[in-house]
TIBA-164819 format. One record per atom (N, C-alpha, C, O): residue in one letter; y, x, z. Coordinates in steps of 0.2 Angstrom, whole numbers, padded with zeros to 4 digits, always signed. Example, Ala and Ser with C-alpha at 12.3 -4.5 7.8 and 13.67 -1.06 7.14 Angstrom:
A-0028+0066+0039A-0022+0062+0039A-0016+0066+0039A-0017+0071+0042S-0011+0064+0035S-0005+0068+0036S+0000+0064+0039S+0006+0067+0040
***
This chain:
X-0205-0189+0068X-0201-0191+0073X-0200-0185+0078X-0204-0181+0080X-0195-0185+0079X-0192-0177+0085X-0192-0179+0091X-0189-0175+0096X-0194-0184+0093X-0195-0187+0100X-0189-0188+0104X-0188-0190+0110X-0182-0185+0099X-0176-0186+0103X-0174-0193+0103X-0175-0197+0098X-0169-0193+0109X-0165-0199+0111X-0158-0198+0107X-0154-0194+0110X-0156-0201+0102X-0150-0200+0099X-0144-0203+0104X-0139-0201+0104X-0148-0210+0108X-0139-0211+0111X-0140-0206+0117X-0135-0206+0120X-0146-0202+0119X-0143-0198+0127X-0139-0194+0123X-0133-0194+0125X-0141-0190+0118X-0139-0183+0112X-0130-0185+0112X-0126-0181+0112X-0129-0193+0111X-0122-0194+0111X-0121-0195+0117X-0115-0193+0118X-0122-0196+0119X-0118-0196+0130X-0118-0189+0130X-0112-0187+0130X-0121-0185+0130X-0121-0177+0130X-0116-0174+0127X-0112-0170+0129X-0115-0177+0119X-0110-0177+0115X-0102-0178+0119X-0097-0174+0119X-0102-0182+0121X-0097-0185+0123X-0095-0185+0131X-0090-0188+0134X-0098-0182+0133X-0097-0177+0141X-0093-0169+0138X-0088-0165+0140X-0097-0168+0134X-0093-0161+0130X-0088-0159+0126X-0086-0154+0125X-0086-0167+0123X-0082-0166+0121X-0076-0165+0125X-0071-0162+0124X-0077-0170+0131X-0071-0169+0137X-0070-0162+0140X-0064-0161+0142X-0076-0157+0139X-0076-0152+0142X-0073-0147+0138X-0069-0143+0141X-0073-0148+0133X-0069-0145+0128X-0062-0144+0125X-0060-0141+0120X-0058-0149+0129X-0051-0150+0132X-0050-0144+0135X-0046-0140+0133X-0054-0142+0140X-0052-0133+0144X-0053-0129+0140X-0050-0124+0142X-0055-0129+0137X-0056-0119+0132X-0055-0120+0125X-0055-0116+0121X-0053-0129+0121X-0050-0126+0115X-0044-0121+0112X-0043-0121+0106X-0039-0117+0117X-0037-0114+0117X-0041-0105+0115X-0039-0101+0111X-0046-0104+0118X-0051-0100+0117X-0055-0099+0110X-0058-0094+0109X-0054-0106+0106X-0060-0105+0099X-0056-0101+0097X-0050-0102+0097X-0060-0097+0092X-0058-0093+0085X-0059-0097+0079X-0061-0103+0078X-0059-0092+0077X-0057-0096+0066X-0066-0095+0065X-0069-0096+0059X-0071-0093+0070X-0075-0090+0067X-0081-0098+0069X-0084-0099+0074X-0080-0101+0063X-0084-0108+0059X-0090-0106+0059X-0093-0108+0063X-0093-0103+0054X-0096-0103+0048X-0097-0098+0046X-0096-0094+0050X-0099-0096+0040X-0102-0089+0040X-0098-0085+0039X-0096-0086+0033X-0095-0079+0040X-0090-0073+0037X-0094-0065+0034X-0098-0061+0036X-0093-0065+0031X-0096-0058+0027X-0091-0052+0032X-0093-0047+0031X-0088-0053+0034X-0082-0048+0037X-0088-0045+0042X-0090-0039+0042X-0090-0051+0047X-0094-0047+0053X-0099-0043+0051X-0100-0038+0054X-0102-0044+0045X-0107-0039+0043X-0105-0031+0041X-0109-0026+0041X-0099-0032+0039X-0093-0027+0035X-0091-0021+0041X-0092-0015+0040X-0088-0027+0049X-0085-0024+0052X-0089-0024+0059X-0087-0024+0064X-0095-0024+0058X-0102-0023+0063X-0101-0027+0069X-0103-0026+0075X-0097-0032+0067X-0095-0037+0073X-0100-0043+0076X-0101-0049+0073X-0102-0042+0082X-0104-0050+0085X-0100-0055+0085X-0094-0054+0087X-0101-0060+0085X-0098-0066+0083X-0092-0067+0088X-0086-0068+0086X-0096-0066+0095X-0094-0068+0102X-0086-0062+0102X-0081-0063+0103X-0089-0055+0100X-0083-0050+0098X-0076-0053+0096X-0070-0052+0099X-0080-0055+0090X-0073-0059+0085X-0067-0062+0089X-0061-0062+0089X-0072-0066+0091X-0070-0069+0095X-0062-0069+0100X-0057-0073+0100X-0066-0063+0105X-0063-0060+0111X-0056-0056+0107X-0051-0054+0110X-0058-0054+0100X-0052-0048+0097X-0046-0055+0096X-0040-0054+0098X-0048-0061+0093X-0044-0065+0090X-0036-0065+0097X-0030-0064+0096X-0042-0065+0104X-0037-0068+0109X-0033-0064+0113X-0028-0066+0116X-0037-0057+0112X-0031-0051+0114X-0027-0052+0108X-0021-0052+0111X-0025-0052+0101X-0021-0051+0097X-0018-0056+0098X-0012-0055+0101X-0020-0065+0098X-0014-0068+0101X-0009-0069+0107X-0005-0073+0109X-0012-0066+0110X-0008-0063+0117X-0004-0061+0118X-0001-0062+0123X-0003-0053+0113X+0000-0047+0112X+0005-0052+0104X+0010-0048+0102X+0004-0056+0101X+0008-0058+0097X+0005-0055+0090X+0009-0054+0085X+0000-0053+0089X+0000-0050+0086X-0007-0051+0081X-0011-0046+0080X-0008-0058+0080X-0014-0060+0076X-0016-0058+0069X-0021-0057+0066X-0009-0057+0067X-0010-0054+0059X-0013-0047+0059X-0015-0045+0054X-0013-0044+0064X-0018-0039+0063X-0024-0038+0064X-0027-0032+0065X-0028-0044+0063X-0036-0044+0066X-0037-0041+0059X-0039-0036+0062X-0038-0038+0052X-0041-0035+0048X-0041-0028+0049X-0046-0025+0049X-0035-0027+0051X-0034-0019+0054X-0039-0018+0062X-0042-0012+0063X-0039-0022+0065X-0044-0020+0070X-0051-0019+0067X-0054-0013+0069X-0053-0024+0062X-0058-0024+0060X-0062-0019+0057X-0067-0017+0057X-0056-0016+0054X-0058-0008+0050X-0056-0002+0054X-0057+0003+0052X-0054-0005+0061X-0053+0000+0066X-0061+0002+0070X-0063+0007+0072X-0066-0005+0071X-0068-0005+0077X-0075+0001+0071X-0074+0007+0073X-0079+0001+0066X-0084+0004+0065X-0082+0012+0067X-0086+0016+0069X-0074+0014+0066X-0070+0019+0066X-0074+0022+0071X-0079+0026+0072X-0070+0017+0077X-0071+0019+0084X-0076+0019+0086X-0077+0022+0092X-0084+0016+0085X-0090+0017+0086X-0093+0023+0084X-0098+0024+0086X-0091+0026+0080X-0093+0033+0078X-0089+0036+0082X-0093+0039+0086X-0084+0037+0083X-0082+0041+0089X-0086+0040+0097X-0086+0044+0102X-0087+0035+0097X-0091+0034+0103X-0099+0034+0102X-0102+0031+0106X-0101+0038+0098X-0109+0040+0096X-0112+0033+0095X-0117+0030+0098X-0110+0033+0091X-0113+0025+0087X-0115+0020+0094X-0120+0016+0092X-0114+0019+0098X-0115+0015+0104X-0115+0008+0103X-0110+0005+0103X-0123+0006+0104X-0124-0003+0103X-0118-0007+0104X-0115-0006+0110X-0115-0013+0100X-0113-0016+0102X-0115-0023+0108X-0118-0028+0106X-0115-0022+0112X-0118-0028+0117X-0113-0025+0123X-0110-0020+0124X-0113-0033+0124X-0109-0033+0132X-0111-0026+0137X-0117-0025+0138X-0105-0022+0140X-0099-0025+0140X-0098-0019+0134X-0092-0019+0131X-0101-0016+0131X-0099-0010+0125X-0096-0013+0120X-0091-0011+0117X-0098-0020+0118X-0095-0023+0111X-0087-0024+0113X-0084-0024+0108X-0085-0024+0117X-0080-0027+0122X-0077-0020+0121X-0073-0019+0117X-0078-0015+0126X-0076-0007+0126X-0073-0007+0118X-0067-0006+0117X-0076-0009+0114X-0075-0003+0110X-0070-0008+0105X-0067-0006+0100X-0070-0015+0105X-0067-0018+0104X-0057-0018+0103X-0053-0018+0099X-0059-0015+0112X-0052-0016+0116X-0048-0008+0115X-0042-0007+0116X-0055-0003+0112X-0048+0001+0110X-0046+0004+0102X-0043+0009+0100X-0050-0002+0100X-0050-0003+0093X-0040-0006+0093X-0035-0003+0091X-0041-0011+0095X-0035-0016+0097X-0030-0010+0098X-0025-0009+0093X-0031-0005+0106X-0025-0001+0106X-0023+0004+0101X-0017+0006+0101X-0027+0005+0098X-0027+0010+0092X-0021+0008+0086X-0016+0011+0084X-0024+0001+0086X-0021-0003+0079X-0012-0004+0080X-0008-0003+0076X-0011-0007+0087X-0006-0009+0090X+0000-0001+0092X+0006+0000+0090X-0003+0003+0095X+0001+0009+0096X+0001+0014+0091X+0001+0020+0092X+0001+0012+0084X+0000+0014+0079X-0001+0021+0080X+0003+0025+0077X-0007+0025+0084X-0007+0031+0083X-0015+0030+0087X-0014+0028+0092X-0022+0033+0084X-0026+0032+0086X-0027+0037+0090X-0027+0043+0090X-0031+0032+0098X-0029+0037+0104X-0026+0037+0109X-0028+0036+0115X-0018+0036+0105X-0014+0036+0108X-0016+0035+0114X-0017+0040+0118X-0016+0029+0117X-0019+0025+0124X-0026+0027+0125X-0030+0025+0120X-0029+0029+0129X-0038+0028+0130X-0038+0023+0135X-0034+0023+0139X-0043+0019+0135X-0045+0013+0138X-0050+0017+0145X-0053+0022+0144X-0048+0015+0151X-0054+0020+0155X-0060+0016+0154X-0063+0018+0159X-0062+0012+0151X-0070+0010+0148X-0071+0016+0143X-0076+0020+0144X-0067+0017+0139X-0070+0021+0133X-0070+0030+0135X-0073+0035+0134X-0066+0029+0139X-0065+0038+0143X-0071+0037+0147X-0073+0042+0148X-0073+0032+0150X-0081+0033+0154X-0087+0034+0148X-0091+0039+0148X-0087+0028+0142X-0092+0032+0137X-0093+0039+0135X-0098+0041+0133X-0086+0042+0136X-0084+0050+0133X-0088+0053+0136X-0092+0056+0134X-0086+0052+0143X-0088+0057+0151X-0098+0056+0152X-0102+0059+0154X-0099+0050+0149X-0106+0052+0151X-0109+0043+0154X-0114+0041+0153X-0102+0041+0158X-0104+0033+0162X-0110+0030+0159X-0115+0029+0161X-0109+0028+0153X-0113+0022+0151X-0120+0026+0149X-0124+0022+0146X-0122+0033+0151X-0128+0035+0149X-0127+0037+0142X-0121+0036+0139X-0134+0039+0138X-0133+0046+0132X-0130+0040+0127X-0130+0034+0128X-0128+0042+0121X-0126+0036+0117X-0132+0040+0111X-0134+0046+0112X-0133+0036+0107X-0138+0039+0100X-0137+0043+0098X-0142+0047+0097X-0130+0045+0096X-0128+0052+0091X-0123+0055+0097X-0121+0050+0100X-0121+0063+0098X-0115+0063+0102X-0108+0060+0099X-0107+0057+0094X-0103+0061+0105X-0097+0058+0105X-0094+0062+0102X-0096+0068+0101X-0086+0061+0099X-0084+0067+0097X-0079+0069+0102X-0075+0068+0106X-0081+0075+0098X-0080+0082+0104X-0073+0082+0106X-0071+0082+0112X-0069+0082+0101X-0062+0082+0103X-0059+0079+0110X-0057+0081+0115X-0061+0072+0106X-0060+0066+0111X-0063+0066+0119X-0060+0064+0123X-0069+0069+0119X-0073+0072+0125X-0068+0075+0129X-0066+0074+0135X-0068+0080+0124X-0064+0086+0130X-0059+0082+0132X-0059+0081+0138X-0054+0080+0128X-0049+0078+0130X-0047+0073+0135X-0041+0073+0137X-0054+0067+0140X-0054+0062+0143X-0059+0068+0150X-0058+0066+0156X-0063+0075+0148X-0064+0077+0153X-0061+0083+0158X-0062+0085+0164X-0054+0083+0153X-0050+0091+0157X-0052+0095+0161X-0050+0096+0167X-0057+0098+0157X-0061+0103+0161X-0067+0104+0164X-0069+0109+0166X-0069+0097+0165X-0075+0094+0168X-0082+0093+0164X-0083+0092+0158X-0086+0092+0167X-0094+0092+0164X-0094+0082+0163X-0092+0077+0165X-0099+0084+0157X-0101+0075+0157X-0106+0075+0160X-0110+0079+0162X-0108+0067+0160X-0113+0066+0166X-0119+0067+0162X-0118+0065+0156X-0125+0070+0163X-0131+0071+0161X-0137+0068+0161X-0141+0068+0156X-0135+0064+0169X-0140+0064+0172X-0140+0055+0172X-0137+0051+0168X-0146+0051+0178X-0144+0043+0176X-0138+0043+0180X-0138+0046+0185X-0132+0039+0177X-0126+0039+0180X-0127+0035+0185X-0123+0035+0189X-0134+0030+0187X-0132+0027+0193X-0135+0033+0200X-0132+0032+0206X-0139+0037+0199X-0138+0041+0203X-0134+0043+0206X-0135+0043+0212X-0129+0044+0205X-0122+0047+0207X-0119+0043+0212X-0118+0046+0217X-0119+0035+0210X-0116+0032+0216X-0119+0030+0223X-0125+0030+0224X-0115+0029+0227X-0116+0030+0235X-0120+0024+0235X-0121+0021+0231X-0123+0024+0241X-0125+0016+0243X-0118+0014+0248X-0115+0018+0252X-0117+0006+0245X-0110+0005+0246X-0112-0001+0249X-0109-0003+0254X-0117-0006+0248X-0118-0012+0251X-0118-0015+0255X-0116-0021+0256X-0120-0011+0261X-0120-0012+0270X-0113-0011+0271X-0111-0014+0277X-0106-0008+0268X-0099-0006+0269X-0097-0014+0267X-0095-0018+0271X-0100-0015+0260X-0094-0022+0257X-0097-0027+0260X-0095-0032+0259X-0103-0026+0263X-0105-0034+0266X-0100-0033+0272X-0095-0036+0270X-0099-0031+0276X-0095-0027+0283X-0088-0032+0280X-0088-0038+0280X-0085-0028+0277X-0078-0029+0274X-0079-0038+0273X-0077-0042+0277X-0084-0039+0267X-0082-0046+0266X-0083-0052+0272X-0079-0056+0272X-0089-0050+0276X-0089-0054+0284X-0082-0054+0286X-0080-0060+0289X-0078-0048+0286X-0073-0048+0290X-0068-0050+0286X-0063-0051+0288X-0067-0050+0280X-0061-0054+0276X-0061-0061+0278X-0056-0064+0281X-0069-0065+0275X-0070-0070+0277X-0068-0075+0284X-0066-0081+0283X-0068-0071+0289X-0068-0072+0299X-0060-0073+0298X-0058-0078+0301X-0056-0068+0292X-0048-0068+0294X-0045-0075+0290X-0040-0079+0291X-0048-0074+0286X-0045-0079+0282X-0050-0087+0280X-0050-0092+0276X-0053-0086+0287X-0059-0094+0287X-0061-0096+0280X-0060-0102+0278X-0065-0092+0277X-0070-0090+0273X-0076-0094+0274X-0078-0092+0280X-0079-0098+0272X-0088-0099+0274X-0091-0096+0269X-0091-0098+0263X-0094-0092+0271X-0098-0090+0267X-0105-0094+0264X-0106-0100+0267X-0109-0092+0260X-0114-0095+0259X-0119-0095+0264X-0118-0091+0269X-0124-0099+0263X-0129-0099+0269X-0133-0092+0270X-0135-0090+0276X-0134-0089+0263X-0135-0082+0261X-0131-0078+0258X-0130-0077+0252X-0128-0076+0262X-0120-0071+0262X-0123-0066+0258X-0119-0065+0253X-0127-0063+0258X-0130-0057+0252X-0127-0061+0244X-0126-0057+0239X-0126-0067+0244X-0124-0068+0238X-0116-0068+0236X-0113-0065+0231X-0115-0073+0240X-0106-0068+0239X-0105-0061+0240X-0100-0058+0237X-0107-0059+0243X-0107-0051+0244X-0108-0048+0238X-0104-0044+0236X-0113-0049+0234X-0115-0047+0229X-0107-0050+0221X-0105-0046+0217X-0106-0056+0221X-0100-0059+0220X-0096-0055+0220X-0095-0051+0215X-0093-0054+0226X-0085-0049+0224X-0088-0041+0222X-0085-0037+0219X-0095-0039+0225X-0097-0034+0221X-0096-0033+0214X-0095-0028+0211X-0097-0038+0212X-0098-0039+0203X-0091-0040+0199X-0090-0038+0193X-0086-0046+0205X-0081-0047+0202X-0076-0044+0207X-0074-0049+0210X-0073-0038+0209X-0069-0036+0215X-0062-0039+0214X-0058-0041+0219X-0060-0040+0208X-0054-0044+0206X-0051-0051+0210X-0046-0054+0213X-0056-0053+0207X-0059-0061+0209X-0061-0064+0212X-0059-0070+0214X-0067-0060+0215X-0072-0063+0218X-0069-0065+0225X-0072-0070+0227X-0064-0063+0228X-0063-0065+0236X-0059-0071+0235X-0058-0076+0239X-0056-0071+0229X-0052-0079+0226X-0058-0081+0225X-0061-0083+0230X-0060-0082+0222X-0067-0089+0221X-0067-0090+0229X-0065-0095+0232X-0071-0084+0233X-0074-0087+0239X-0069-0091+0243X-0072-0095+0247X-0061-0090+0243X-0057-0093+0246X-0055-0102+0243X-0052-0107+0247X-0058-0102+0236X-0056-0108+0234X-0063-0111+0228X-0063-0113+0222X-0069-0110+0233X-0076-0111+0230X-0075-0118+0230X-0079-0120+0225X-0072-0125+0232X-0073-0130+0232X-0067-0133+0230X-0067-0139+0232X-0060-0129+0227X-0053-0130+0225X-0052-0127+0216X-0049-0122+0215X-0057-0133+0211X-0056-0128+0204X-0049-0128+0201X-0048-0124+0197X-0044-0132+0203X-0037-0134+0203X-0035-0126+0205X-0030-0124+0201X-0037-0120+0210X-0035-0117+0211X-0035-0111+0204X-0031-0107+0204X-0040-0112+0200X-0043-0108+0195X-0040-0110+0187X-0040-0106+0182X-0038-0116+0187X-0037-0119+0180X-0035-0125+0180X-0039-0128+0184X-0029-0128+0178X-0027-0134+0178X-0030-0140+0175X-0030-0139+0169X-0033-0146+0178X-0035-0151+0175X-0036-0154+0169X-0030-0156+0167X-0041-0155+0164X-0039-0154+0156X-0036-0162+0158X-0036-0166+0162X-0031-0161+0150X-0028-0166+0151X-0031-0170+0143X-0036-0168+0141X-0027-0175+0141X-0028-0179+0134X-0022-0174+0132X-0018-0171+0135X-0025-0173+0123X-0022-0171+0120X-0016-0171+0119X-0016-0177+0121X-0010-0170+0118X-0004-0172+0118X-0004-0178+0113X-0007-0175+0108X-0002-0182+0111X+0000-0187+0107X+0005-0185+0103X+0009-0181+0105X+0005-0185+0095X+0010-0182+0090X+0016-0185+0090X+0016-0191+0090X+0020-0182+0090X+0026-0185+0092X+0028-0190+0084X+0028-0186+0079X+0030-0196+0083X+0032-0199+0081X+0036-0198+0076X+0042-0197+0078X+0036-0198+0068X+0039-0194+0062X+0046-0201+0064X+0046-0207+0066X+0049-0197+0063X+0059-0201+0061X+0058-0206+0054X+0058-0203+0049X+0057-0211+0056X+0060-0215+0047X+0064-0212+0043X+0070-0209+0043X+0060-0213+0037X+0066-0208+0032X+0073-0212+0032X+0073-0217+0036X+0077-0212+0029X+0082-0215+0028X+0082-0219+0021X+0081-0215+0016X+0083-0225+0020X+0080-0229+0012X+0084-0227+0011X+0089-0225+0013X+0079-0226+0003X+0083-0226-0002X+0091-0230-0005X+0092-0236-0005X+0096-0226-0007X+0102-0229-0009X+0099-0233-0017X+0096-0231-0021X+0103-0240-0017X+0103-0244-0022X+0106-0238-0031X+0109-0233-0031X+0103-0241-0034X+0105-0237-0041X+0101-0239-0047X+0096-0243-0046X+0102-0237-0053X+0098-0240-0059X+0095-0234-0060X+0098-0229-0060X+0088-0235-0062X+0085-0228-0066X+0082-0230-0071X+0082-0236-0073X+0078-0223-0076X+0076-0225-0081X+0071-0221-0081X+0072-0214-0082X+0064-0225-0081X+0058-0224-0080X+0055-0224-0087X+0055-0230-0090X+0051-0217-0089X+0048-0217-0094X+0039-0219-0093X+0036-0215-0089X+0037-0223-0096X+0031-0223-0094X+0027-0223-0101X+0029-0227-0105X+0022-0220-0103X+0016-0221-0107X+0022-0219-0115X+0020-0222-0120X+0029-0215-0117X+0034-0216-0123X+0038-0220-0122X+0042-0221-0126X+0036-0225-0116X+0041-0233-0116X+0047-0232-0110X+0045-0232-0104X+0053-0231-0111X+0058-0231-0107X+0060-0237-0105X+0063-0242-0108X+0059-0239-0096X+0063-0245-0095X+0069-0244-0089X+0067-0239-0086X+0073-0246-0087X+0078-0247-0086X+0074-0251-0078X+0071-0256-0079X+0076-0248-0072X+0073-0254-0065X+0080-0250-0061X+0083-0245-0061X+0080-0256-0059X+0089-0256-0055X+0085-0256-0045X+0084-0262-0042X+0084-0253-0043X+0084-0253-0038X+0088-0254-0029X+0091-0249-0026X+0088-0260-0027X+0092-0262-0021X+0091-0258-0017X+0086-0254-0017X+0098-0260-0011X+0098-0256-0005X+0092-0258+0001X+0091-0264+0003X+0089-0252+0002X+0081-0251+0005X+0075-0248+0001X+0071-0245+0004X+0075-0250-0007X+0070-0247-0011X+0067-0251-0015X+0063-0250-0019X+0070-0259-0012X+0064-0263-0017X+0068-0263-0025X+0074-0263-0028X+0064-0264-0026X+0066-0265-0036X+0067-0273-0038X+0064-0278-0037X+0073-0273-0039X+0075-0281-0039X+0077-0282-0047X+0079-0288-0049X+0077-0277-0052X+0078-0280-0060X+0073-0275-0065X+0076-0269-0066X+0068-0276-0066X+0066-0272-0072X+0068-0273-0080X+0067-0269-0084
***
């Protein structure tokens, strides 16, 4: 005995399946087991995220071509783990690669920051080409790349107080936390705090599936006589108007 409750395990069941009205849009084809991910060094979650830029861009028939793009593009970026946000990186310029039919063509400024040194040393180096070409002339970073950056905090707390004051913002009781929010997410983050208790503002209400629309009656069959072999035995059935069989 597993000591569990099968009917909470169904309430829990069935709370989620509601929830799952919002993001079935988001699943991929990835069920069950695929040999590909082993193939194309992919995490699941990857696969995933590749499915949704291709259909976005219209362009889903190309997930196998990504696939044999992305190990491509990990060797060019010194074999670099795939884990957030890198599986992601290297993902996204797998994709442009495949799309602008010319490898390169585009660099992503994630994968131009791997080149330059950002994300710290990668296993094997990068290639050199590609390097120089995202540094014009410039040194790659050596050193820990967060050394470099400024202390910025006491600025963006400043800033967000005073967005907040203009736009009557409540902050949390511990404002170091939204501060740290739009730190994290600079895109977003002053929209959430603007609409922290409006999720209407972020995504629209899931709804009931739509209802399948209703097949059209065929149109019956026209009366006529046919001749039905069955079993070497030929019979003759006359069929009326509508389909029923009225003389064998």
């Amino acid at each position: 005995d597993t000591g569990l409750d099968i009917l909470k395990l169904e309430s829990i069941a069935a709370y989620f399946r509601e929830v799952r009205k919002k993001y079935h849009a988001f699943e991929g084809q990835l069920k069950g087991y695929g040999s590909r991910i082993l193939v194309a060094q992919v995490p699941g979650g990857m696969l995933t995220n590749l499915e949704s830029q291709l259909k976005q861009q219209n362009a889903a028939d190309k997930l196998d071509q990504v696939l044999a793009e992305i190990p491509r593009v990990r060797e060019d970026l010194g074999f670099i783990p795939l884990v957030t946000p890198t599986s992601q990186i290297v993902g996204t310029q797998a994709v442009l690669n495949v799309l602008t039919g010319e490898r390169y063509k585009t660099i992503a400024k994630e994968t131009a920051g791997i080149l330059k040194g950002e994300y710290g040393h990668t296993p094997v180096p990068v290639n050199a080409a590609l390097q120089a070409r995202v540094l014009e002339g410039g040194a790659p970073v050596t050193c820990r790349p967060a050394d470099l950056l400024k202390p910025e905090l006491a600025e963006l707390e400043a800033d967000v107080r005073c967005q907040a004051q203009e736009k009557g913002i409540q902050l949390a009781g511990n404002a170091i936390d939204d501060v740290l929010t739009v730190a994290l997410f600079p895109q977003i983050g002053l929209k959430f705090l603007e609409n922290r208790h409006n999720p209407a503002a972020f995504e629209p209400v899931p709804q009931a599936e739509a209802a399948q629309p209703v097949a059209k009656a065929e149109k019956a069959a026209a009366s006529g006589i046919y001749t039905v072999e069955v079993e070497g035995k030929a019979f003759v059935v006359k069929v009326s108007d509508g389909g029923d069989i009225s003389q064998l």
